[in-house]
MDAnalysis code that builds the backbone (N, CA, C; Angstrom):
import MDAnalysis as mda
import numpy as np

u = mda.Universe.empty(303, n_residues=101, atom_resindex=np.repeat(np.arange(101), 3), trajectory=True)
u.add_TopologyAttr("name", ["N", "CA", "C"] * 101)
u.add_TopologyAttr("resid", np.arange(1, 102))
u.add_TopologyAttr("resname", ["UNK", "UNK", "UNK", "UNK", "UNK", "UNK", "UNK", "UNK", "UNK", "UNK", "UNK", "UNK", "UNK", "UNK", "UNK", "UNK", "UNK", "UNK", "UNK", "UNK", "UNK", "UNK", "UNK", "UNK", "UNK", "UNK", "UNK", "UNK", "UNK", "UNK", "UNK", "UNK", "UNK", "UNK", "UNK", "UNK", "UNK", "UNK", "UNK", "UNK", "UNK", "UNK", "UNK", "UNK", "UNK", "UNK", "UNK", "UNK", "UNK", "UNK", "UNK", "UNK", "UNK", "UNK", "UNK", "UNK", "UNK", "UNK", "UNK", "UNK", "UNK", "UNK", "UNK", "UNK", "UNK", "UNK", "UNK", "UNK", "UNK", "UNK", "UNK", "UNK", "UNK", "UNK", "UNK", "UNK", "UNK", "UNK", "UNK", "UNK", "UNK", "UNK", "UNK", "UNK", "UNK", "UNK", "UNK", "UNK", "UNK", "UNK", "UNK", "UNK", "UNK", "UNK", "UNK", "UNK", "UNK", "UNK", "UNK", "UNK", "UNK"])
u.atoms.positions = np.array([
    [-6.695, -10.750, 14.183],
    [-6.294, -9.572, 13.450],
    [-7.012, -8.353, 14.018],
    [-6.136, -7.467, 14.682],
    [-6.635, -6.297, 15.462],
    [-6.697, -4.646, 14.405],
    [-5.085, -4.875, 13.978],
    [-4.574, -3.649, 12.882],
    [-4.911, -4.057, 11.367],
    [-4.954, -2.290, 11.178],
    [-4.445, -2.669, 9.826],
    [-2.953, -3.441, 9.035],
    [-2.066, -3.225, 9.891],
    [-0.476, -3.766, 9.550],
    [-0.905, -5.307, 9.065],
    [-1.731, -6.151, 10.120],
    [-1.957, -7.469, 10.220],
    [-2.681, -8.047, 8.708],
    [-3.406, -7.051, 8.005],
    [-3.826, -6.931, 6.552],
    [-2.966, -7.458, 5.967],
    [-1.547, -6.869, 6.095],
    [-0.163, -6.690, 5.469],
    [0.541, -7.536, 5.608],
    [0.094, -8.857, 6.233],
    [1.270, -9.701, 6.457],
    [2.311, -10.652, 5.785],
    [1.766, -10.820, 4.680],
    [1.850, -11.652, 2.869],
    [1.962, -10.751, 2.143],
    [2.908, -10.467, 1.735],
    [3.130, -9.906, -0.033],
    [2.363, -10.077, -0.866],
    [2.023, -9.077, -1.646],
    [1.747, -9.634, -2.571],
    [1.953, -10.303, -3.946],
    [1.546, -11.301, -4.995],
    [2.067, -12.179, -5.696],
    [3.545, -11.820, -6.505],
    [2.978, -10.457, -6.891],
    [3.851, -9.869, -7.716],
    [4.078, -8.376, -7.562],
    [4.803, -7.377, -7.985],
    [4.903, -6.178, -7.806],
    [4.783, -5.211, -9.241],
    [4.371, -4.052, -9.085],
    [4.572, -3.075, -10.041],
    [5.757, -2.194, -10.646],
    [6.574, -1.643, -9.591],
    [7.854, -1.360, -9.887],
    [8.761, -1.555, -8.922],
    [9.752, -1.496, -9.467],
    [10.853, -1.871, -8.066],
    [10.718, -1.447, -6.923],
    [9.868, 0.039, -6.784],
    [9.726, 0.919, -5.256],
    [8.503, 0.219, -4.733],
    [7.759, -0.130, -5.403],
    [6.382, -1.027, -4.746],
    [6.928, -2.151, -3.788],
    [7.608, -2.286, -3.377],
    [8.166, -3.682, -2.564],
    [8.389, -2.814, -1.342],
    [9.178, -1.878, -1.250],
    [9.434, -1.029, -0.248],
    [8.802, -0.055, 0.028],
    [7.733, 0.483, -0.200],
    [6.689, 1.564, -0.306],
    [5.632, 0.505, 0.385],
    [5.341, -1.144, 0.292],
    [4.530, -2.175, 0.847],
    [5.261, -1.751, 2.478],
    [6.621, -2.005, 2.400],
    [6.777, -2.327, 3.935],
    [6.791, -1.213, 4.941],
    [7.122, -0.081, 3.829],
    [6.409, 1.253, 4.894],
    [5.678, 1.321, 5.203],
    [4.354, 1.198, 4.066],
    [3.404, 1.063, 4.580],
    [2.827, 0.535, 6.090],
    [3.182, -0.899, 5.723],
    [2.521, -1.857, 6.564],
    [3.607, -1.616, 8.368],
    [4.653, -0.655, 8.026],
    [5.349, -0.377, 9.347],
    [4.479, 0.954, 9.698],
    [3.938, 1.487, 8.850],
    [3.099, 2.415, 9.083],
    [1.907, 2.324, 9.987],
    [1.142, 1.298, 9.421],
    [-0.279, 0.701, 10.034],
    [-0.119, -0.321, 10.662],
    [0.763, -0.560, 11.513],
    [1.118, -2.029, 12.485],
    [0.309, -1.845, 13.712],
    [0.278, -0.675, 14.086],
    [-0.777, -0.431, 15.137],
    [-1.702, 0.462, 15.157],
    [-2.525, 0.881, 13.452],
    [-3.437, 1.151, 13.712],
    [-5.054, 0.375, 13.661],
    [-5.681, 0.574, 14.490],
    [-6.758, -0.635, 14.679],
    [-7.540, -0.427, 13.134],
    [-8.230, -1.464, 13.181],
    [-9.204, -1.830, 11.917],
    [-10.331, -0.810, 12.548],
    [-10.755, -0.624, 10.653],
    [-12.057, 0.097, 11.153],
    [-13.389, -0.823, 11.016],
    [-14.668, -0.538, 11.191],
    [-15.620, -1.068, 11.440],
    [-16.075, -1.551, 9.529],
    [-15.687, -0.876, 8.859],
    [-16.224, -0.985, 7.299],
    [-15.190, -0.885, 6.565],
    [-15.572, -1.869, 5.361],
    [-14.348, -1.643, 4.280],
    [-14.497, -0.606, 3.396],
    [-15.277, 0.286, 3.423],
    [-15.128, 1.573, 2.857],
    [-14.448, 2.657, 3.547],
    [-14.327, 2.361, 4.795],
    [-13.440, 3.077, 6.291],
    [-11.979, 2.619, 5.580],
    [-11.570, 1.387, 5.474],
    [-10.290, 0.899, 4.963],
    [-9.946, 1.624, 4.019],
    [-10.896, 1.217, 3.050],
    [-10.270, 2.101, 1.742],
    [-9.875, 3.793, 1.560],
    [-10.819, 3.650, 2.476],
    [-10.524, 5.525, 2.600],
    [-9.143, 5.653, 3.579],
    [-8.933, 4.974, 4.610],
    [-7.556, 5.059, 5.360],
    [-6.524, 4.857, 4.533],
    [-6.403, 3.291, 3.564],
    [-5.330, 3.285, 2.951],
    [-5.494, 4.363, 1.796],
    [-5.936, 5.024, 1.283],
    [-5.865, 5.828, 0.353],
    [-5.273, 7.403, 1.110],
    [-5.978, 7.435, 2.192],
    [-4.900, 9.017, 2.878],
    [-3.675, 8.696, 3.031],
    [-3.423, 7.206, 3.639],
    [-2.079, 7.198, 4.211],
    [-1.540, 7.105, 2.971],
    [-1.384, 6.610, 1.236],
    [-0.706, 6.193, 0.995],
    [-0.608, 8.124, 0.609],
    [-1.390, 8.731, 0.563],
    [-1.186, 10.048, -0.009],
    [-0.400, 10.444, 0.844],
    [-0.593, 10.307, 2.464],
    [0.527, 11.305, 3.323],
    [1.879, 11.030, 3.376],
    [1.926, 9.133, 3.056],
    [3.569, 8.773, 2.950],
    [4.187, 9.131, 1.563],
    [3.640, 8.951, 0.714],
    [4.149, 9.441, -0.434],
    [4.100, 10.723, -0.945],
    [3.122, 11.609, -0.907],
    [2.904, 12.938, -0.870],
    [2.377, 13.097, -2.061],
    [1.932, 11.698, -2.537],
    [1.064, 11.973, -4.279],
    [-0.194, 11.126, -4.051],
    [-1.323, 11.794, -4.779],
    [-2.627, 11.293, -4.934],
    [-2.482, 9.917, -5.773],
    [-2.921, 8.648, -5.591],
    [-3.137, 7.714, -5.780],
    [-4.244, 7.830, -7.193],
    [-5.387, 8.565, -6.730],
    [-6.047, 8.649, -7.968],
    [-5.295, 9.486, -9.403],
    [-4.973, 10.807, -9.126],
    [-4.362, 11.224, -10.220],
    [-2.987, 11.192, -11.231],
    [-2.620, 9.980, -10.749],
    [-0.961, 9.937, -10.895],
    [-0.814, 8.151, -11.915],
    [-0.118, 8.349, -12.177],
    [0.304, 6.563, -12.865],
    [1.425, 6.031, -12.397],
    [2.175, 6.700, -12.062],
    [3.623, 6.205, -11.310],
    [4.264, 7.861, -11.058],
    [5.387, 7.622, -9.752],
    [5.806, 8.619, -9.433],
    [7.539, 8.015, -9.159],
    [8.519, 9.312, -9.236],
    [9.421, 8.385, -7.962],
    [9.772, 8.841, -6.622],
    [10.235, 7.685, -5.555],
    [10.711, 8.026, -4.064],
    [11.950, 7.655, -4.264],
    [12.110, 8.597, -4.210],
    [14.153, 8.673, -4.188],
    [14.922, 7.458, -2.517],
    [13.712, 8.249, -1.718],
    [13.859, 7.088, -0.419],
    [13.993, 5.184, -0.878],
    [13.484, 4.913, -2.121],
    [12.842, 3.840, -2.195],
    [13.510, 2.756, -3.372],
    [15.066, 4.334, -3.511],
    [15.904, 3.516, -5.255],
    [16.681, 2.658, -3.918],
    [16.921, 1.836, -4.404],
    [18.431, 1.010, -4.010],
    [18.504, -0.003, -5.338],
    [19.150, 1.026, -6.600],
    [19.246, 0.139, -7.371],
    [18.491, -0.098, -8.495],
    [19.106, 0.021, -10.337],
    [18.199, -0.597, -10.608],
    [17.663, 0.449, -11.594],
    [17.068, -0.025, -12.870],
    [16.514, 0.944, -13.903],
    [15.673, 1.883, -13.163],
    [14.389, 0.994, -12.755],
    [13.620, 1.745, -12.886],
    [13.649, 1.929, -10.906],
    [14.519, 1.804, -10.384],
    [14.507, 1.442, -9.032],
    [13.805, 3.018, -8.199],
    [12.858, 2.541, -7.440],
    [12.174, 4.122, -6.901],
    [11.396, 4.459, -6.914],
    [10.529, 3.667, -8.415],
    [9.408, 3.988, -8.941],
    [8.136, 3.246, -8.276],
    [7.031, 3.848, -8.094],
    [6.115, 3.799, -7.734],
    [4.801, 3.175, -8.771],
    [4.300, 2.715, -8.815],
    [3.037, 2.635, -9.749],
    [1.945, 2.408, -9.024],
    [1.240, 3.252, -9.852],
    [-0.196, 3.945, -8.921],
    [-0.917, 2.611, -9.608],
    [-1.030, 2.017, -10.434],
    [-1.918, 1.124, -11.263],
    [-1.733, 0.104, -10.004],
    [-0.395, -0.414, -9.690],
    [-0.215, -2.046, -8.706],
    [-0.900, -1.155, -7.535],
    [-0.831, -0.162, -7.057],
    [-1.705, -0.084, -5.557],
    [-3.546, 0.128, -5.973],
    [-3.770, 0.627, -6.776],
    [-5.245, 0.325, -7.363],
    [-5.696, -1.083, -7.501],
    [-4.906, -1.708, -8.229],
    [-5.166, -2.801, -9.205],
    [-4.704, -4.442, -8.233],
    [-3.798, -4.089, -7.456],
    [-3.309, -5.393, -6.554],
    [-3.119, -5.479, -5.308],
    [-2.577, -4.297, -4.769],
    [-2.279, -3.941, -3.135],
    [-3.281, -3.825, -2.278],
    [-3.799, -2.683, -2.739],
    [-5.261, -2.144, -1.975],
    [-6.118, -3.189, -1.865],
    [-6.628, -3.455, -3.084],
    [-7.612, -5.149, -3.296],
    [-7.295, -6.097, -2.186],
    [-5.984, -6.585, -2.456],
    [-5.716, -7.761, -2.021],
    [-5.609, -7.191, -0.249],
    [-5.475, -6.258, 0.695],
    [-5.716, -5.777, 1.434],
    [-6.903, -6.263, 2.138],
    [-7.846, -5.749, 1.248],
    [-9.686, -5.611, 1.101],
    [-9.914, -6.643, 1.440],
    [-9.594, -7.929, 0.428],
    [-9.645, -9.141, 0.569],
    [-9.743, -9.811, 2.142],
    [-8.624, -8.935, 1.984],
    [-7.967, -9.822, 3.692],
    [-9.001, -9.251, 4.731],
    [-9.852, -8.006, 5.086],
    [-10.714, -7.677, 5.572],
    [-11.945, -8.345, 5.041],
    [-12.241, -8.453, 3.986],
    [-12.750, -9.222, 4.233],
    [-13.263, -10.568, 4.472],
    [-12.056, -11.287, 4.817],
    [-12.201, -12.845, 5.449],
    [-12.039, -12.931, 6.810],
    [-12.105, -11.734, 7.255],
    [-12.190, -11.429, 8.624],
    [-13.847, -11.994, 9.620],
    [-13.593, -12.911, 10.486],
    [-14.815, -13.345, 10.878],
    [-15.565, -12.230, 11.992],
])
């Protein structure tokens, strides 16, 4: 595991709103080739800009947003939740850095 993308390679268990599934694979088409950093506080701080620059909303101040890019479908289809990238994405990310030998 060289990138961050490679973090990304497993889903995670479950999702937050319907746009969280597709907001994951941008992501992770996002960071497919950018290299790992040396610390997981380096990580956290990367995935937290990028998710601000792809989405264009702060992660900390927000609870859900929507990406119109991201409806195909669906009540709540589009929607974002800031809680599943705090609470499951990011983590489970972390995780994966750190089982890194």
């Amino acid at each position: 595991m060289t990138t961050i993308g490679h973090l990304m390679k497993e889903d995670p268990r479950h999702w937050g709103l319907r746009g969280d599934p597709y907001l994951w694979r941008q992501l992770k088409a996002e960071l497919k080739n950018k290299q790992l950093p040396r610390t997981r506080s380096e990580l956290a701080l990367i995935l937290e800009q990028d998710f601000g620059r792809v989405t264009g909303h702060s992660l900390a101040l927000e609870e859900e947003f929507f990406m119109p890019e991201h409806a195909h479908g669906g009540m709540s289809s589009g929607m974002i939740s800031c809680d599943f990238w705090r609470r499951v994405a990011f983590p489970t990310i972390l995780s994966h850095f750190d089982k890194i030998d």
